[in-house]
N, C-alpha and C positions, 0 to 999 in steps of 0.2 A: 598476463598480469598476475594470476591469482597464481602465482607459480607453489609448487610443491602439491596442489591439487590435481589431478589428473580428471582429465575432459569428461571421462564417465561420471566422476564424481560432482562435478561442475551441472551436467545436463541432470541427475537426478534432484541434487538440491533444487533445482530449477523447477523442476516437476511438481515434488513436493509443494514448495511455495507455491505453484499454480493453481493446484488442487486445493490446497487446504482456502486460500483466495478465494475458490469457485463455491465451498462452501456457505463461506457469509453473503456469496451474490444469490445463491440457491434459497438461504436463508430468509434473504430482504425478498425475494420473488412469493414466497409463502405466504408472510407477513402479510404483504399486498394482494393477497389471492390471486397470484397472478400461475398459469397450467403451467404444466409439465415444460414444457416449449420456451415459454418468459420463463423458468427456472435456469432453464439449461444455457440459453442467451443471458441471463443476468451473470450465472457464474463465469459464462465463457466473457466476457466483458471486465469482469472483476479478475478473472487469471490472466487475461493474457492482454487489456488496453493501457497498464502503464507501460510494457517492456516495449508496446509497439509505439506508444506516443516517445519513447524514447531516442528509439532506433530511425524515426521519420525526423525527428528535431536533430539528432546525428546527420540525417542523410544518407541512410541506409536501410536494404530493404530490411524488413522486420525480423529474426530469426524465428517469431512465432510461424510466421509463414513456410519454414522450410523445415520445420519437424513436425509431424502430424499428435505425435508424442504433447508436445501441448495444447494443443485442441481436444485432444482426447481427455487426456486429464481436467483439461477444466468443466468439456462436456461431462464427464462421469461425475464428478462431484454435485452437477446440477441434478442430474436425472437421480443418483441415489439421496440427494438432499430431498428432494421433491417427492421420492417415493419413501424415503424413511424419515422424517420433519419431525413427525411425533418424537423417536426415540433422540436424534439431532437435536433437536431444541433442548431436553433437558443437560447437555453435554457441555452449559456454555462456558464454564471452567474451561474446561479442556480445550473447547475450540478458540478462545479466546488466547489462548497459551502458545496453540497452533499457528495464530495467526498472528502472535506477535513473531514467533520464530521465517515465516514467511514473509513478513517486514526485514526481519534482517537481516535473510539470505538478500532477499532483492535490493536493499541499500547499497548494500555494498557488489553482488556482481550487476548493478546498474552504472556504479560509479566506474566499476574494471573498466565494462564497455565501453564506456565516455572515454574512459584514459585511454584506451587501446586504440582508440579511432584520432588521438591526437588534439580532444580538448582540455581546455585549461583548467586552472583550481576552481574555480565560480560555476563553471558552464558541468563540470562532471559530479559535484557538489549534489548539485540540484536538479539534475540529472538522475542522478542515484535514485533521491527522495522520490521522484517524480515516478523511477520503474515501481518505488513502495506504495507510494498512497493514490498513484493514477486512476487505475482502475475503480478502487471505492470512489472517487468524486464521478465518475461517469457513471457509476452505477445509481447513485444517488441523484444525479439528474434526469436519470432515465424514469423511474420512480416519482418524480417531482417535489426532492427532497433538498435542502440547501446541506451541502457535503457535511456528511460528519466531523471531517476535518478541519472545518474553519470555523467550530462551535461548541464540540467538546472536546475534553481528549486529549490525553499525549500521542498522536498519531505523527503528523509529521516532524515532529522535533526530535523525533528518537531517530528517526529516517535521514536526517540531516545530521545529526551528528556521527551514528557509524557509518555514513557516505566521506564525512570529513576525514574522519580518522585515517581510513583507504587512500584516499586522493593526498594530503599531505604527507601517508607518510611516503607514496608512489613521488611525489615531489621532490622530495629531499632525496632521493635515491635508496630509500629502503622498499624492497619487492619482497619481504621474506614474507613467506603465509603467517606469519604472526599478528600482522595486521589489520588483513581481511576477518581475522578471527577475534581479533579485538573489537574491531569496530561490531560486528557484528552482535557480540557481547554485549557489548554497551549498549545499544540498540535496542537489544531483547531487553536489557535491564530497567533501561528507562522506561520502557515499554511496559513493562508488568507492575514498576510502580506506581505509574500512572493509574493502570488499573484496581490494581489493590487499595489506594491509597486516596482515590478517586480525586486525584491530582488533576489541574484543568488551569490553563491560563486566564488571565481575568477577561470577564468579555468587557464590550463595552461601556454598558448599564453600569460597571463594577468602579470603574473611571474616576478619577477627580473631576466633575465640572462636566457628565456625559447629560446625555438631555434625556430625559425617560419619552421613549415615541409616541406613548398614549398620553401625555402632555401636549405633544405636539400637536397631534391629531385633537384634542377638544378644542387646542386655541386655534385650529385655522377652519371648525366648524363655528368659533364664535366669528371667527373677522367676517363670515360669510352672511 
């Protein structure tokens, strides 16, 4: 799918993204004072549970399974997260930048995947999205946290669009690496202005006509 990239190139992108992933799940482990152990498990969870929830909803077995290469990677990020946090935590520029770039390796060779195994525009879409923001919502339930993703954030919207751009243009019969690298752009781009710009959809409170819940909650201790 990704053609004009060559498979080394393909498995280190891959890596990268895992790692730099394993980071923010090392990161959330600290946060939570959770040891050395829950660091290395949270990042290994946050690198490598979107591509596997992808590859099982494909129906296939997980390629995290057959390279040891990302396990290791997302292992390492936890244990050096956990043992250097101090100096990690003040980097969050950076890692933030890292970790939108690791969004949008995995949109888009989420969505190859999908395409490569023979699904359609909808199902490889969201799919894609799915290898990007997977893992952080598991991470965040693990922790007993309501995902990031469904409360701030330009997180999955970035993910869903350089998935799009991949699969439509895979559709129409354009395969040039032009637009694995587009999408991926766009992705990263949305992605950092979300951040910079502390761009965020409206929740629900924000609504014409939403119900504020501690409303709710006084009137149904008066009915009581």
């Amino acid at each position: 799918m990704l053609r004009g990239f060559s498979p080394d190139l393909i498995l280190a992108l891959n890596l990268l993204g895992t790692f730099v992933f394993g980071i923010s799940g090392g990161l959330a482990a600290v946060r939570h004072q959770l040891d050395v152990f829950g660091a290395i498990v949270l990042a290994i969870v946050v690198g490598l549970a979107g591509g596997i929830i992808r590859d099982l909803l494909i129906g296939i077995p997980p390629v995290t399974f057959r390279d040891w290469g990302y396990l290791a990677a997302a292992g390492g990020a936890g244990l050096v997260t956990s043992l250097g946090h101090p100096l990690i935590g003040r980097l969050q520029r950076p890692i933030d930048t890292l970790d939108a770039v690791g969004l949008s390796v995995f949109c888009v060779t989420g969505a190859a995947a999908a395409l490569a195994n023979g699904l359609g525009v909808a199902s490889a879409i969201i799919l894609g999205a799915i290898t990007g923001i997977g893992g952080g919502m598991v991470r965040d339930l693990l922790v007993q946290e309501i995902p990031v993703v469904l409360r701030r954030g330009l997180y999955a919207i970035p993910a869903l669009l350089g998935a799009t751009v991949v699969v439509l243009a895979y559709k129409s019969g354009n395969h040039s690496v032009v637009f694995p690298i587009v999408g991926a752009l766009l992705c990263f781009s949305v992605r950092m202005a979300g951040l910079r710009y502390e761009l965020n959809l409206p929740a629900a409170k924000d609504l014409p006509g939403s119900v504020d819940p501690r409303r709710l909650r006084k009137d149904d201790r008066r009915s009581k």
